[in-house]
C-alpha positions in Angstrom: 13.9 58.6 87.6 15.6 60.3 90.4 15.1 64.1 90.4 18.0 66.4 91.9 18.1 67.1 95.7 16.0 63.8 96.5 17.0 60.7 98.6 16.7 57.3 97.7 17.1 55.3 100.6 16.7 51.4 100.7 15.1 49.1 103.4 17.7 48.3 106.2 18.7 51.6 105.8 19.0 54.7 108.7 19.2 58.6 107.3 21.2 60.3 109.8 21.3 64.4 110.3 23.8 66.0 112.2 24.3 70.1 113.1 28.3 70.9 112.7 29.5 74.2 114.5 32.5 75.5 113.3 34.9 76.4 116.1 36.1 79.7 114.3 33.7 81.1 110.6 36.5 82.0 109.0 37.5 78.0 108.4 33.5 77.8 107.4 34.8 76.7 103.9 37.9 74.5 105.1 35.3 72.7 106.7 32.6 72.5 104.6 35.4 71.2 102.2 36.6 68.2 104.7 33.0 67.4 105.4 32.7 66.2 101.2 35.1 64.1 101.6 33.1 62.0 103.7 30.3 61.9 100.8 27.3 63.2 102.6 24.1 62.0 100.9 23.5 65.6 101.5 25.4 68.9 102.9 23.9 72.5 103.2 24.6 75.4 105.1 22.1 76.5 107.6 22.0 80.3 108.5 21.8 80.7 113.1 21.9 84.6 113.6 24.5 87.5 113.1 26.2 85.7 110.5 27.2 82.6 111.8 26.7 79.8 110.4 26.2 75.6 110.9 26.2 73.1 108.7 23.7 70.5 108.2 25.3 66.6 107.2 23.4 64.1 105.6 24.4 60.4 105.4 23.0 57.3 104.6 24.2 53.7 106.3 23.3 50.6 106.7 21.4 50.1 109.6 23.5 48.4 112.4 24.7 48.7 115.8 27.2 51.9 116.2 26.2 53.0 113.0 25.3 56.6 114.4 28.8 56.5 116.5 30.6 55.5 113.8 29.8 59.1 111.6 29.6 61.3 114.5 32.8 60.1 115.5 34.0 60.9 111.6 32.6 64.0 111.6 33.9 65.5 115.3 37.5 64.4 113.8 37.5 67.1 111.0 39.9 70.1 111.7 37.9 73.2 113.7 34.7 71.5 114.6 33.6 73.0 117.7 30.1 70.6 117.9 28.7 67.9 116.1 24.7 67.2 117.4 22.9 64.5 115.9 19.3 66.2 114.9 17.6 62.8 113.4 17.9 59.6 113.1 15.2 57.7 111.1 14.8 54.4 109.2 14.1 53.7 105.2 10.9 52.9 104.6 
């Protein structure tokens, strides 16, 4: 049984996090929109200070070489991202 908000990850798998800025809040939602099309294994909104606002991306790969390039470079080619910083990078048990 998988309960909601968990991750099931496989062996010869990586979890990868990553902090997206938005270049302007007002297309928060645009981009919070763009970012599910890439079907993160999870997506959440992370409060910084005075309003503003990051969100935190989710994905799980295969683990391979470029793996981490590949998504980053997904995710820094979505309209009005100002940063995207990789926060982990672990392996599947």
């Amino acid at each position: 049984m998988r309960l909601p908000g968990t991750l099931v990850i496989i062996m010869g798998e990586v979890i990868l996090v990553f902090r997206i800025l938005p270049d302007d809040m007002e297309n928060f939602d645009q981009i919070k929109k763009d970012l599910g099309k890439l079907k993160p294994d999870r997506l959440e909104e992370e409060p910084i200070a005075f309003g503003l606002k990051a969100l935190k991306f989710t994905k799980i790969v295969e683990d391979g070489e470029g793996a981490v390039d590949k998504v980053e470079d997904a995710l820094g080619k979505v309209d009005n991202v100002k940063e995207v910083e990789t926060i982990a990078v672990s392996r599947g048990l």
